[in-house]
Structures are given as C-alpha cells and as structure tokens.
C-alpha angles and dihedrals in degrees: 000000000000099000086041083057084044092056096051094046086053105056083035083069100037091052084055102060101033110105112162097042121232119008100029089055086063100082087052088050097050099045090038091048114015100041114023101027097026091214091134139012123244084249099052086044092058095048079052091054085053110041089051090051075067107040118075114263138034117340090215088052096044090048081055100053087042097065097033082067106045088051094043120004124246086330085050088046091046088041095052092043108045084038083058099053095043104090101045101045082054094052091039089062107039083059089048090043092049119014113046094172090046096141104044091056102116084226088055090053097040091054097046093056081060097057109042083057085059087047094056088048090048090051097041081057093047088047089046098049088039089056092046093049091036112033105066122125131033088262093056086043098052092045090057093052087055093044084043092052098038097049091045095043102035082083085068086048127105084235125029108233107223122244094242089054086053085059101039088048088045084051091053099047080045095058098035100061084033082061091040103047087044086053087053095047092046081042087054099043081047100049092048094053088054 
C-alpha cells in the first residue's frame, strides 16, 4: 500500500508542475522516474513517449499510466494516473469556482507568457536529447528527412496524412532494414564459413 501511495504522490506532483503537455514534461519524467527514483530507464521512458504519440489521449496521461503498470500492474497503472490528473482537475476547478474572468487578468497573461516561454525551452531539451538517442545512422537520418518532409508538405497534399500514420509508417521501415540488415549479416557469416 505505501509505495502504491508513493506512485500516486508522485504523479500528483508531476501533474503540478507539467505545463506544455507532453514533450516538455519529458525532462520532469526523466529526472522524477528514471534518475532519481530508477522506476524506468531513459530508454523505457522514450518507447513510452512513442507509443503514447500513438495511443488516444494525452501523451503525459498515458506516460503516466504506462509506468503505473509496469511498477505495480493495472492498481500501479490507476494510481499513477488518477495521481497525475489530480492536480489539474483541482486546480481546474478552484479557477472555475472563484474566478470566473481568470484568463483575462493582465498577471495571468503575463505569467503565462512566461511560461510558455519555459515550456519551448523544455521541449527544445527533450528534442535535443531524442535526436541524440534517435538520430544515429544514416538509416535513422534519412527517415527523419522523409517524416520531416511528409508532415511539413502533406499540408500541400490532396489528403493530410495523419501523424499516427507517420509513426506507424516510420515502425515498419524500422523494422524492414532491421530484418534486412539481420538477413546480410546472416548472408556474410554464411558466406565465410563456405
């Protein structure tokens, strides 16, 4: 029951302090759960991110549920995710209970200006330490020129492509020269034991 209790103070406290949503909560996650609480790896932490760019939702909420479930099973995954929207849905509804006009108070705009400032710099440092970890051989480079180009020109399309279809295409040209490159290497090993 305690680290149950753990899990949900925890995302309580991530959910706080994430503005931004997704990708700028990735610097948080990986300093709150990979080094300081060693409940995932970096690496772990990054197929999360991926798979819930995929997954319907918020990617923020689905990371959470991710990692609920690998500490602690379908309780670790409900603790983790009701412990992340708890804060915001408080919060949510003490500025709907008492301020009606929140928004339109000149401190409020001038603070979110702020942050959304913090939030472009979170999410530069996520995209930096992503490219380093993802970008690494002319395959993985050459992949990220045509996503690039698709997602930026599809606009220009007759039809959008869809940014899931963007990842599901990107999986399956992972896995494709993975398998090919595993069939030459089993093609050389053969051919020097001929």
């Amino acid at each position: 029951m305690k680290e149950l209790l753990d899990l949900y103070w925890t995302f309580v406290k991530i959910g706080l302090v994430t503005f931004g949503g997704g990708y700028a909560m990735l610097p948080i996650l990986e300093r709150e759960l990979a080094t300081k609480r060693d409940w995932t790896t970096l690496d772990e932490l990054r197929d999360y991110f991926s798979i819930g760019q995929c997954t319907p939702g918020v990617i923020a909420l689905n990371v959470s549920t991710f990692i609920g479930e690998k500490r602690m099973g379908i309780k670790g995954a409900l603790a983790a995710t009701t412990g992340f929207l708890t804060g915001p849905i408080a919060i949510i509804l003490v500025i709907a209970a008492f301020l009606k006009n929140f928004a339109q108070l000149e401190v409020i705009q001038h603070a979110f200006a702020g942050i959304r400032v913090c939030v472009c710099v979170l999410i530069v440092q996520a995209v930096r330490r992503l490219w380093k970890k993802s970008v690494v051989d002319p395959f993985t480079m050459g992949l990220y020129l045509a996503v690039f180009a698709l997602n930026v020109f599809s606009g220009r399309l007759p039809v959008r492509i869809p940014a899931a279809a963007l990842v599901i295409l990107s999986g399956l040209s992972g896995i494709a020269v993975t398998m090919l490159r595993n069939a030459r290497k089993a093609d050389r090993k053969g051919g020097d034991a001929a």
